[in-house]
LOLUM-244729 format. One line per field, with one value per atom (N, C-alpha, C, O): residue in three letters; x, y, z; atom name; residue number from 1. Coordinates in Angstrom, 1 decimal. Atoms other than C-alpha are relative to their C-alpha. Layout:
N
rest <- [ALA  ...]
c1 <- [X  ...]
c2 <- [Y  ...]
c3 <- [Z  ...]
atom <- [CA  ...]
nr <- [NUM  ...]
//
This chain:
75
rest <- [UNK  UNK  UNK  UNK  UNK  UNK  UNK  UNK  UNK  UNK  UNK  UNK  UNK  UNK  UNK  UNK  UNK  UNK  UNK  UNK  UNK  UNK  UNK  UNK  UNK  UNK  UNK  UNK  UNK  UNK  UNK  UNK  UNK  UNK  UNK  UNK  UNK  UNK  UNK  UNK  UNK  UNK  UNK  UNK  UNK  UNK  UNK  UNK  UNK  UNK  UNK  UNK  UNK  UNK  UNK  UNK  UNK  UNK  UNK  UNK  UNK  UNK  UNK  UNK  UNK  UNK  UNK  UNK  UNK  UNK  UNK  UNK  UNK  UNK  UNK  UNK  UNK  UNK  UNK  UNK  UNK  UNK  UNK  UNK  UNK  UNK  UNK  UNK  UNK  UNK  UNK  UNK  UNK  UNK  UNK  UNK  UNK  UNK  UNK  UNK  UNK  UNK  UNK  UNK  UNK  UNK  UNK  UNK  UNK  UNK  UNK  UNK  UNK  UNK  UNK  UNK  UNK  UNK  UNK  UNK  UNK  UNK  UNK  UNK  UNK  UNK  UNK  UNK  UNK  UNK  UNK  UNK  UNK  UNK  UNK  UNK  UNK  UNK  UNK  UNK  UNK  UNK  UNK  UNK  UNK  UNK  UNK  UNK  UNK  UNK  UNK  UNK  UNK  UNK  UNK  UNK  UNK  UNK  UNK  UNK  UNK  UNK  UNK  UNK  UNK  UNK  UNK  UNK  UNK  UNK  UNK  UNK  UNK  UNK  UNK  UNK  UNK  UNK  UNK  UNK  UNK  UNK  UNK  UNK  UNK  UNK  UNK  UNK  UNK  UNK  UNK  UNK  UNK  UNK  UNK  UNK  UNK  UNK  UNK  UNK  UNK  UNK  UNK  UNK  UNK  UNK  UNK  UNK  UNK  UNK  UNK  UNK  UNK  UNK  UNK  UNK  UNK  UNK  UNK  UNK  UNK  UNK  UNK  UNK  UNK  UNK  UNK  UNK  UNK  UNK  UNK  UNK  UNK  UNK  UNK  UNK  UNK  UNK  UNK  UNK  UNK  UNK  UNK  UNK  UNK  UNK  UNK  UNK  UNK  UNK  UNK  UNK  UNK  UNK  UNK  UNK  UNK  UNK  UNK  UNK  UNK  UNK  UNK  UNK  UNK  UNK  UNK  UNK  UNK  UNK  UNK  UNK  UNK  UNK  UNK  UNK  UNK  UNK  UNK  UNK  UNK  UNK  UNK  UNK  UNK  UNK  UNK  UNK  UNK  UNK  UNK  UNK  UNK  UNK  UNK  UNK  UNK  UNK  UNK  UNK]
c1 <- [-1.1  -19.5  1.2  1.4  -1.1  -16.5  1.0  1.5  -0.8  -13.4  1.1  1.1  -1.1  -10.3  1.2  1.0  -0.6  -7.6  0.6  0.6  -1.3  -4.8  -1.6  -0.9  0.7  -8.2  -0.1  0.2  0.5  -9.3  1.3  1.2  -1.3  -5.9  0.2  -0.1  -0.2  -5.0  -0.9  -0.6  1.5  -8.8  0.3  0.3  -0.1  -8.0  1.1  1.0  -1.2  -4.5  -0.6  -1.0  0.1  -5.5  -0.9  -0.8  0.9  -8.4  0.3  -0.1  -1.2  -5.8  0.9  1.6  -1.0  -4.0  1.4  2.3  -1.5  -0.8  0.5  -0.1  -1.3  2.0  0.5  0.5  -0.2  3.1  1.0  0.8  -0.9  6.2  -1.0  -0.6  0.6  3.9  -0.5  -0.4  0.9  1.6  0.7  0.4  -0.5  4.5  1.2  1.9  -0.3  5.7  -0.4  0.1  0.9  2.7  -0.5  -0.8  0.0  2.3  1.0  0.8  -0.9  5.5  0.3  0.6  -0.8  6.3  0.5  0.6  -1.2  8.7  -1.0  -2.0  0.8  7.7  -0.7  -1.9  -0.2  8.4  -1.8  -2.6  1.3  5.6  -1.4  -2.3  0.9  3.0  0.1  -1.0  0.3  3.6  -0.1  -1.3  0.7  3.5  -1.7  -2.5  1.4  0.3  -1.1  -2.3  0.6  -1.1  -0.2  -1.0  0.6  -0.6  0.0  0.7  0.9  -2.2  1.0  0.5  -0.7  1.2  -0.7  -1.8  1.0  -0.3  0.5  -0.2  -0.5  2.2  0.8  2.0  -0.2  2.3  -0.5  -1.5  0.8  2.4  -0.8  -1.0  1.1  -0.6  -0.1  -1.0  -0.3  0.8  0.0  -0.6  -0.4  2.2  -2.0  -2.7  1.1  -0.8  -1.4  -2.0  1.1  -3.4  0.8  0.1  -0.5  -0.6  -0.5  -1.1  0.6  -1.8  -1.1  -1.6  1.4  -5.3  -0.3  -1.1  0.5  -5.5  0.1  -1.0  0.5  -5.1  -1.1  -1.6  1.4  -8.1  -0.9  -2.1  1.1  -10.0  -0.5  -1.6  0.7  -10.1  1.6  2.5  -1.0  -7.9  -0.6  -1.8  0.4  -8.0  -0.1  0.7  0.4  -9.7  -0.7  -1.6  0.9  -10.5  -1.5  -2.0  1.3  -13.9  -0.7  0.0  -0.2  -15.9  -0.1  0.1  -0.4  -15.9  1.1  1.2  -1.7  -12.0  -0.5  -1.0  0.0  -12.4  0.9  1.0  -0.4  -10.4  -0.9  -1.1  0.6  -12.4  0.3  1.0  -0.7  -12.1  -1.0  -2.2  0.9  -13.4  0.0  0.9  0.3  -14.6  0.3  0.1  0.2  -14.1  -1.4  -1.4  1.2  -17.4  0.8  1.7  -0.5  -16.7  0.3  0.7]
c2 <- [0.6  -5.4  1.1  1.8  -0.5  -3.7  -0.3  -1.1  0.7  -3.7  0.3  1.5  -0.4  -3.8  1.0  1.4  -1.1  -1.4  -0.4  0.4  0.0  -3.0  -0.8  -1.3  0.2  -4.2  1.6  2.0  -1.3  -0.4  0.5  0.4  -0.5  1.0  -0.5  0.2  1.1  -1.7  -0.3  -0.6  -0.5  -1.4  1.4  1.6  -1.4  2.5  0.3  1.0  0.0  2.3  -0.2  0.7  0.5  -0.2  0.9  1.1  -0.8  2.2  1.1  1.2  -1.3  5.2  -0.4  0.2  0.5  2.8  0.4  0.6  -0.3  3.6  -1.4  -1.9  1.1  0.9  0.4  1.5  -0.3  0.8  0.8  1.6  -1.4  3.2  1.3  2.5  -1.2  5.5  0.7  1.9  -0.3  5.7  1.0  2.0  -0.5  5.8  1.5  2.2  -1.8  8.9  0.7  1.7  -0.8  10.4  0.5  1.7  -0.8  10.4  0.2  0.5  -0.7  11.2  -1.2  -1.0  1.4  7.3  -0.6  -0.3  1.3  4.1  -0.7  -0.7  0.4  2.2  -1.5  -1.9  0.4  -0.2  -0.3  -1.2  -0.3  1.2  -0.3  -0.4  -0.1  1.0  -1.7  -2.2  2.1  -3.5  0.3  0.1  0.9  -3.6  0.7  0.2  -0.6  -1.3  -1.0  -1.0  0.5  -3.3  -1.8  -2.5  1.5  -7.0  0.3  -0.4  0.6  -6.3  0.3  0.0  -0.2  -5.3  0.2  0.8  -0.7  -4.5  1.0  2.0  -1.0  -2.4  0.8  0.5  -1.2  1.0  1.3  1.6  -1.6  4.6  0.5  0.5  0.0  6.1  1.5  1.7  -1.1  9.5  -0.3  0.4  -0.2  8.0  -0.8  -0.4  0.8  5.2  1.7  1.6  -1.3  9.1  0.4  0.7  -0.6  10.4  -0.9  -0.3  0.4  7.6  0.2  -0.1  0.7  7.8  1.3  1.4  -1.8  11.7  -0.4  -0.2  0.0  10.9  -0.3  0.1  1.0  8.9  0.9  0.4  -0.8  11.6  -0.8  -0.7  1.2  9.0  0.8  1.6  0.1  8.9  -0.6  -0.4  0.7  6.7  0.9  1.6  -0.2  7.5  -0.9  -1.6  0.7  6.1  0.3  1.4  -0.5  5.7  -0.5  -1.2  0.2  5.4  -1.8  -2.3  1.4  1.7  -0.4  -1.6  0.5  1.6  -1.0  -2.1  0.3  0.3  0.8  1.8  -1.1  2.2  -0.6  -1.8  -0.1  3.2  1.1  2.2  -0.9  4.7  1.3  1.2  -1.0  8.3  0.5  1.1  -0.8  9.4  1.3  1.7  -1.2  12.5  0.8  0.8  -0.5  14.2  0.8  1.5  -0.8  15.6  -0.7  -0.3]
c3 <- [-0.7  -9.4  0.2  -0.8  -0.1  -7.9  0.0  0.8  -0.1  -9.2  1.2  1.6  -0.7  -6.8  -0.8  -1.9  0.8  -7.7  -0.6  -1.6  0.9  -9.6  -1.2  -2.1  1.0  -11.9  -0.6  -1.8  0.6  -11.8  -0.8  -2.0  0.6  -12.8  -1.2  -2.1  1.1  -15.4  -1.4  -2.5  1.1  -17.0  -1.1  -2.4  0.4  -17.2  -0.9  -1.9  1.1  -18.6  -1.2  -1.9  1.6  -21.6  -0.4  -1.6  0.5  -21.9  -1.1  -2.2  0.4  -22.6  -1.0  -1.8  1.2  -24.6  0.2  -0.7  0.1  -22.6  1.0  1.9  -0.3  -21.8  1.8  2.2  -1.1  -18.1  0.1  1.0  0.2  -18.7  -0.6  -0.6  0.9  -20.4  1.0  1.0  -0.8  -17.4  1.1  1.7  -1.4  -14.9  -0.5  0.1  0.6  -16.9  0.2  0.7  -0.2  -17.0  1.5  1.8  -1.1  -13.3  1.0  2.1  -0.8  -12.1  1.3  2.5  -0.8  -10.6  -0.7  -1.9  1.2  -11.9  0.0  0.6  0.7  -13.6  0.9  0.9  -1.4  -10.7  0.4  0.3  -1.0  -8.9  -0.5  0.4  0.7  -11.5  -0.2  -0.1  -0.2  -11.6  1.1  1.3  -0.8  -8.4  0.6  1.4  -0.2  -8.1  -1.1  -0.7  1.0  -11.1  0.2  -0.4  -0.2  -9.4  1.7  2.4  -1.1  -6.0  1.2  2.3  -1.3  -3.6  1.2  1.1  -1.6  -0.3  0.4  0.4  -0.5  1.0  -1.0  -1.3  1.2  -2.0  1.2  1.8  0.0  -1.1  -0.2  -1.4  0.1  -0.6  -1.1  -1.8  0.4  -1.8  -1.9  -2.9  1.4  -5.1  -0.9  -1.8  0.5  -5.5  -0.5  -1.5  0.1  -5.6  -1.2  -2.1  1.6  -8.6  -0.6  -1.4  1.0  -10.5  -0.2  -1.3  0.1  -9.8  -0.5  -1.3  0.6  -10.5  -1.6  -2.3  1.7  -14.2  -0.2  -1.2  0.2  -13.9  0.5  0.5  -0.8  -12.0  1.4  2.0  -1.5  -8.6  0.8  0.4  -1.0  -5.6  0.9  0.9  -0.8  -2.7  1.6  2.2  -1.3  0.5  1.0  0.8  -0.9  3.9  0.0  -0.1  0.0  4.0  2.1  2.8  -1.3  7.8  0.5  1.6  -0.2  7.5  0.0  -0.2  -0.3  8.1  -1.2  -0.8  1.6  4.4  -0.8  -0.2  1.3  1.1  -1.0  -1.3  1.1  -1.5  -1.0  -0.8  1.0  -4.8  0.0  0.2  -0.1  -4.8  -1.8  -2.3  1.3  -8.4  0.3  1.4  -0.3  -8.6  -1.7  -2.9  1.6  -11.2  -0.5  0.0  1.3  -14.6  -0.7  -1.7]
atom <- [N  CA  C  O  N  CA  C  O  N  CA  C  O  N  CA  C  O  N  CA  C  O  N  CA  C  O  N  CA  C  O  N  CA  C  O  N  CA  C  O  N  CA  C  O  N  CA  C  O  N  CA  C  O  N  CA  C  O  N  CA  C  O  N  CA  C  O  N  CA  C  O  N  CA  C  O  N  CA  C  O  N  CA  C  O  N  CA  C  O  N  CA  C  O  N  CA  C  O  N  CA  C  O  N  CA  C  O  N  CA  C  O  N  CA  C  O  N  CA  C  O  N  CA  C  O  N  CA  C  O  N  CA  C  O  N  CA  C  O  N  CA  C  O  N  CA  C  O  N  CA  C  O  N  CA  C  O  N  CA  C  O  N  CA  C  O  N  CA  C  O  N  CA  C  O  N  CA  C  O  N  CA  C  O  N  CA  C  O  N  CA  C  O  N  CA  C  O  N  CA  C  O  N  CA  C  O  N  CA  C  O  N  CA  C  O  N  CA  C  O  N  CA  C  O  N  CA  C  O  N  CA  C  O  N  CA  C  O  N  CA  C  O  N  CA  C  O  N  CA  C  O  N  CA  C  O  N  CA  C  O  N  CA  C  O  N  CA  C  O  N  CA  C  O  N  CA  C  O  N  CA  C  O  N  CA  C  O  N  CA  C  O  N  CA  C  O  N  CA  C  O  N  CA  C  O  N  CA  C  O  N  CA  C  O  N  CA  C  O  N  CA  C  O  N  CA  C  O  N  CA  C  O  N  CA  C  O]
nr <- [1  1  1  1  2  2  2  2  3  3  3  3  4  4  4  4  5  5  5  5  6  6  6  6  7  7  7  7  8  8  8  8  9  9  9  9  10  10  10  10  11  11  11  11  12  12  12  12  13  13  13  13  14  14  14  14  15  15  15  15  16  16  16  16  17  17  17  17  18  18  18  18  19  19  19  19  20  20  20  20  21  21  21  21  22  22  22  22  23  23  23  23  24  24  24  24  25  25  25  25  26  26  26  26  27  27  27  27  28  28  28  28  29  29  29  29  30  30  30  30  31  31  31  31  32  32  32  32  33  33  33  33  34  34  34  34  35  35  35  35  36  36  36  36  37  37  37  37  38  38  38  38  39  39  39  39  40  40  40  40  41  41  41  41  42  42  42  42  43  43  43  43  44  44  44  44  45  45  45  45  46  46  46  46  47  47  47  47  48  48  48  48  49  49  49  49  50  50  50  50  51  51  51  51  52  52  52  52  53  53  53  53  54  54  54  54  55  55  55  55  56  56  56  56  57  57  57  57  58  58  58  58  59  59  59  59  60  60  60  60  61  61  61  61  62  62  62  62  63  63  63  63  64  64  64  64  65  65  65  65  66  66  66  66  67  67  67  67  68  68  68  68  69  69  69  69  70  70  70  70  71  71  71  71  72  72  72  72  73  73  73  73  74  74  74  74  75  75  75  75]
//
């Protein structure tokens, strides 16, 4: 099953065991930005939404089904 992003993100935090200020420290957004990436906003920066995802090793890319998907990055 795939999760959507504010599941992916939100999974990954509690994983890390960090608090939503912790996270939005960690990548250089408010904290702000990290709720509303976390309950599902529609309209988030795509620039900032990829600083969170880099901690995680992902970032968001179009893919050719005019779809976003999450890109793993290996390692």
């Amino acid at each position: 099953m795939m999760q959507t992003l504010p599941q992916f993100v939100k999974s990954r935090r509690r994983d890390l065991e960090l608090t939503q200020v912790e996270l939005a420290d960690r990548a250089g957004v408010g904290v702000r930005f990290i709720r509303d990436l976390e309950q599902g906003k529609s309209s988030l920066r795509l620039d900032k939404v990829n600083q969170v995802l880099a901690l995680f090793g992902s970032r968001m890319i179009p893919d050719d089904s005019k779809q976003i998907g999450l890109d793993h990055a290996s390692g």
